[in-house]
C-alpha positions in Angstrom: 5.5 17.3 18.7 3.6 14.2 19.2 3.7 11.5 16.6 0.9 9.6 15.5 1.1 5.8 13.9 -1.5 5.2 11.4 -2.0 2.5 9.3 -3.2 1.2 6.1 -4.5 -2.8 6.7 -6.5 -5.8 5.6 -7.0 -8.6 4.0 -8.0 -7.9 0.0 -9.8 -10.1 -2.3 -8.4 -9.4 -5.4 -8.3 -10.4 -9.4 -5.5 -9.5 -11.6 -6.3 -7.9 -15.0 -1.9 -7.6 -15.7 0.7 -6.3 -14.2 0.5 -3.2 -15.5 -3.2 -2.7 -14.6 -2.7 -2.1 -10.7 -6.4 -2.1 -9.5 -8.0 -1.1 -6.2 -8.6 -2.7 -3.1 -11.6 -1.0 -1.7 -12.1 1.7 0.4 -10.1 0.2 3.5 -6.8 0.5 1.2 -7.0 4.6 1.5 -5.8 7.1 3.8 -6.2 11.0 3.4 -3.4 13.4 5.4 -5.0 15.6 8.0 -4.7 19.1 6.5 -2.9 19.6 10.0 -0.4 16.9 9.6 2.3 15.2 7.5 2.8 11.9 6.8 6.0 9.5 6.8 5.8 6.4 5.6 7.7 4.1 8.0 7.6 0.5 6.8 5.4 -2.1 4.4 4.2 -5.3 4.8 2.1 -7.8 2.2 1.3 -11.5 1.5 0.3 -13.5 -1.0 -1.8 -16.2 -1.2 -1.8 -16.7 -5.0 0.1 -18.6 -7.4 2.0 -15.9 -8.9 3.7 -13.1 -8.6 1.8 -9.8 -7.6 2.7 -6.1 -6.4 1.0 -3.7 -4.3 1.3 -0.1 -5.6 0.9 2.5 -2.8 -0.1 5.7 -5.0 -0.2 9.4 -3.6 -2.6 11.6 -5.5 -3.6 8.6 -7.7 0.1 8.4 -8.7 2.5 5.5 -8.1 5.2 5.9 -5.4 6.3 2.8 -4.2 6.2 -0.8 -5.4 6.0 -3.9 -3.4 6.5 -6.8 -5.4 5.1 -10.1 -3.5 6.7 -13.7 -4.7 3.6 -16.4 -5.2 2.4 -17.6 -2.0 5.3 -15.4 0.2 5.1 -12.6 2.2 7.4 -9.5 2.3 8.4 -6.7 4.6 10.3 -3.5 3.6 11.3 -0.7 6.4 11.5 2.4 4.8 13.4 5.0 6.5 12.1 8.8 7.0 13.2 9.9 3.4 10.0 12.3 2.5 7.2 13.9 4.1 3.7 13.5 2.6 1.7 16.4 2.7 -1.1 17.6 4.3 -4.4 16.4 2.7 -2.3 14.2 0.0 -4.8 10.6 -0.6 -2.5 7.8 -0.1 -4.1 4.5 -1.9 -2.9 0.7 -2.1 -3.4 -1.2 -5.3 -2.7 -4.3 -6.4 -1.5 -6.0 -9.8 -1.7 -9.3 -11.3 -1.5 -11.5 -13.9 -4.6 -11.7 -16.2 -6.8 -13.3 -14.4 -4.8 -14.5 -11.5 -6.6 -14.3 -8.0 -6.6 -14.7 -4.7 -6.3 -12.7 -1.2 -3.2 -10.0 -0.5 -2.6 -8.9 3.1 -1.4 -5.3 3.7 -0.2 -3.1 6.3 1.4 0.3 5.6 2.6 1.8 8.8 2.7 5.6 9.1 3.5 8.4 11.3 1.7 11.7 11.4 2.9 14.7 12.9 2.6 18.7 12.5 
């Protein structure tokens, strides 16, 4: 078996419509499984440069999974140890939510590991 790193990265542009409204990043935010592969999510990192508080939302299948909530103008990293695979062809997607009208720029990285 030979293990893969992908990763899900950049710097976003973003302008919150609530905290409950997660809303997309752009297409730089989304990773699709291999059909060949599986996916383990391995760690997270963000930063904030706004005001307030915001949360990236990593969604699989367009449903939330994991929440990373970001303090106002901090940064955060979470390991995540090997607890589930993702499956082949699943769409992994990073969101973020805001306050109404709050904006600024989030940094993200997602670290995976792909293997068969």
């Amino acid at each position: 078996m030979n293990p893969t790193a992908r990763f899900i990265q950049g710097t976003f542009a973003f302008r919150g419509s609530g905290l409950g409204s997660p809303q997309p990043l752009g297409n730089s935010a989304i990773f699709t499984v291999p059909a060949d592969k599986r996916a383990q999510l391995i760690y997270a990192r963000g930063g904030n440069s706004s005001d307030a508080l915001v949360c990236l939302v990593l969604t699989r299948d367009g449903k939330p999974i994991r929440f990373f909530p970001i303090g106002a103008k901090s940064s955060v990293h979470v390991p995540l140890a090997v607890v589930e695979d993702i499956f082949p062809e699943s769409k992994l997607e990073v969101l973020v939510a805001a306050p109404d009208g709050v904006s600024g720029i989030v940094v993200v990285d997602v670290g995976l590991l792909l293997a068969e």
